[in-house]
N, C-alpha and C positions, 0 to 999 in steps of 0.2 A: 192768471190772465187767460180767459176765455178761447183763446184763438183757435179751439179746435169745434166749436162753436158757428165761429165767423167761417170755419171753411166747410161747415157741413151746408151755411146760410149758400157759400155761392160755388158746393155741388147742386143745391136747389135747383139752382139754374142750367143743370143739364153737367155731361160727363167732361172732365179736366182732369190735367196733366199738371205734375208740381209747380216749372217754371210757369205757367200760364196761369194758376190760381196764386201763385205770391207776386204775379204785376197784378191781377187784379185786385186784389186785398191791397196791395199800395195805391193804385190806382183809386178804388171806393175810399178810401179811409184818408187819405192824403200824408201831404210831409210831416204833420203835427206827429203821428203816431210814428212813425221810424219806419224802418228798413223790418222787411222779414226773413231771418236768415233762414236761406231753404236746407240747412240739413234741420233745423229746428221741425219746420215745416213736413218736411219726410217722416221726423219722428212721429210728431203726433198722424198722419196719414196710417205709418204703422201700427199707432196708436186703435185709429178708428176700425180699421180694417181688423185687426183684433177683436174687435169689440162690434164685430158685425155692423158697424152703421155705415162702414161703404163697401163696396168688390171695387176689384182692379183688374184688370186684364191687361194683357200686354199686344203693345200695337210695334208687329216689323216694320222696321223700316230698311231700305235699301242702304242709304250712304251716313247712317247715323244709329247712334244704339239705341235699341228697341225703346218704345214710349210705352209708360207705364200711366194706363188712363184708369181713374175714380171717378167713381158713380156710386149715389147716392142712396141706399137700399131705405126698404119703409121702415126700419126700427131706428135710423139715423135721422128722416125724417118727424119721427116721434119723438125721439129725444131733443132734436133742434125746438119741437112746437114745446115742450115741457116746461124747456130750460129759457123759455119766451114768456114760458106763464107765473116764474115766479119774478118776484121782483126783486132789483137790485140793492143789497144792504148792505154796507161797507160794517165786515167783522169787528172790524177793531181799525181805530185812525191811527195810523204808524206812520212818522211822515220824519226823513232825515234834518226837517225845521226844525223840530223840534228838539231833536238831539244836539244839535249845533246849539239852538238856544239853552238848554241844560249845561253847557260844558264850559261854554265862554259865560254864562253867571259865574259857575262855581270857580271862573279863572278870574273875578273881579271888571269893577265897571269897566275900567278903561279897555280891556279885551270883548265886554260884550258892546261898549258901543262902536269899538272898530269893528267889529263881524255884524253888525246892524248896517253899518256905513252902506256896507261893501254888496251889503246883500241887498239892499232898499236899490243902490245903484245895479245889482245887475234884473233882478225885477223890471226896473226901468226900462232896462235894454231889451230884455223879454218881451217886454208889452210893444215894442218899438217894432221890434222884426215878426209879432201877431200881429201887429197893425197893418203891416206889408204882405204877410201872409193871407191877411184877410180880404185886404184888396185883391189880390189877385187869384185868389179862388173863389167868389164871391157868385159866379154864376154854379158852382156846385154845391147843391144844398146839405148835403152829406157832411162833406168836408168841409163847410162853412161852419153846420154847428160844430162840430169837432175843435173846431180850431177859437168857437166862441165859448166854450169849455175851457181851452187853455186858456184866454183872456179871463173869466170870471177866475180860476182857479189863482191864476197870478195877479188878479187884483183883491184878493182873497189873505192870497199870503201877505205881499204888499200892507196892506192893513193889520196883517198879524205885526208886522215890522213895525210899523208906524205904534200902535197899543203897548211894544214890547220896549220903543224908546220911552215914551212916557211913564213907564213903571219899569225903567230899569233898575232904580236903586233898592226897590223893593225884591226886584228879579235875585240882586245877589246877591241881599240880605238873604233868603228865605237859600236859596241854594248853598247857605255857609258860606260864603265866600270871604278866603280870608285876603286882606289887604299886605301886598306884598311889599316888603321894604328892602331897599340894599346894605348887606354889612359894608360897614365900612374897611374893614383888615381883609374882606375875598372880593370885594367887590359883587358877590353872588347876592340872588334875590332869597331870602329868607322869611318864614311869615313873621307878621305880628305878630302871632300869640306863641313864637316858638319861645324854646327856654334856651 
């Protein structure tokens, strides 16, 4: 994740103080993205500052501990325009969907299409509370796309759900999935094809 990036983009804007650049990054970016924990936030600051793309000086104060203000030097600026000029490429799609789908195959239909259920239903409720989200940030155009990102993404998955009920018996067939039976003398589930 980027975020040392996003905070060189709003030293851009002139010299900042940790707590002041993690409201503004929540603030630009909105609720879709989450909370930014500021000792994360210090790291990579220690980060940049290492790595010459900011200074920091320290500002006294009287009734508070000193403020440690960043500002943005030209080689931070250079690598913010750099890391602007290439374009974004997802390395490899790694998505916990996916995994969950892999696992409830290989545990038999009746478990993959209760974990379809459940997941189509909270999708649902996803889309339900971006719908609310999206109303009401609606005059921020930042956080509007941002947040119509999450809607295509969850109507995306959504869809993956939908293709994965329709071919589920394929789904765990090809995943081996063995069809589990109960003994009769343990009462426990055993597969089919045991001996």
């Amino acid at each position: 994740m980027p975020i040392h990036h996003a905070v060189l983009a709003l030293l851009a804007d002139g010299s900042s103080y940790g707590y002041e650049l993690k409201g503004r990054f929540e603030e630009s970016v909105g609720p879709q993205w989450g909370e930014l924990n500021i000792g994360h936030l210090y790291q990579v600051l220690d980060r940049l500052e290492r790595d010459r793309l900011v200074t920091k000086r320290v500002v006294p104060q009287s009734s508070r501990p000193n403020r440690v203000v960043y500002r943005l030097t030209k080689a931070g600026r250079a690598e913010l325009d750099e890391w602007l000029d290439v374009p974004f490429v997802r390395p490899a799609y790694r998505d916990d969907l996916f995994l969950k789908l892999f696992a409830a195959a290989r545990l038999g239909s009746d478990r993959l299409e209760r974990f379809l259920k459940l997941q189509k239903e909270s999708f649902l409720a996803e889309l339900a509370a971006l719908g609310k989200l999206r109303r009401d940030h609606q005059d921020d155009p930042l956080v509007a796309l941002l947040i119509e990102a999450a809607v295509l993404h969850t109507k995306a998955d959504l869809r993956l759900v939908d293709l994965a009920e329709g071919s589920s018996l394929r789904l765990t067939e090809s995943a081996g999935a063995e069809v589990p039976v109960e003994d009769e003398a343990s009462g426990e589930l055993v597969d089919s094809g045991g001996s």
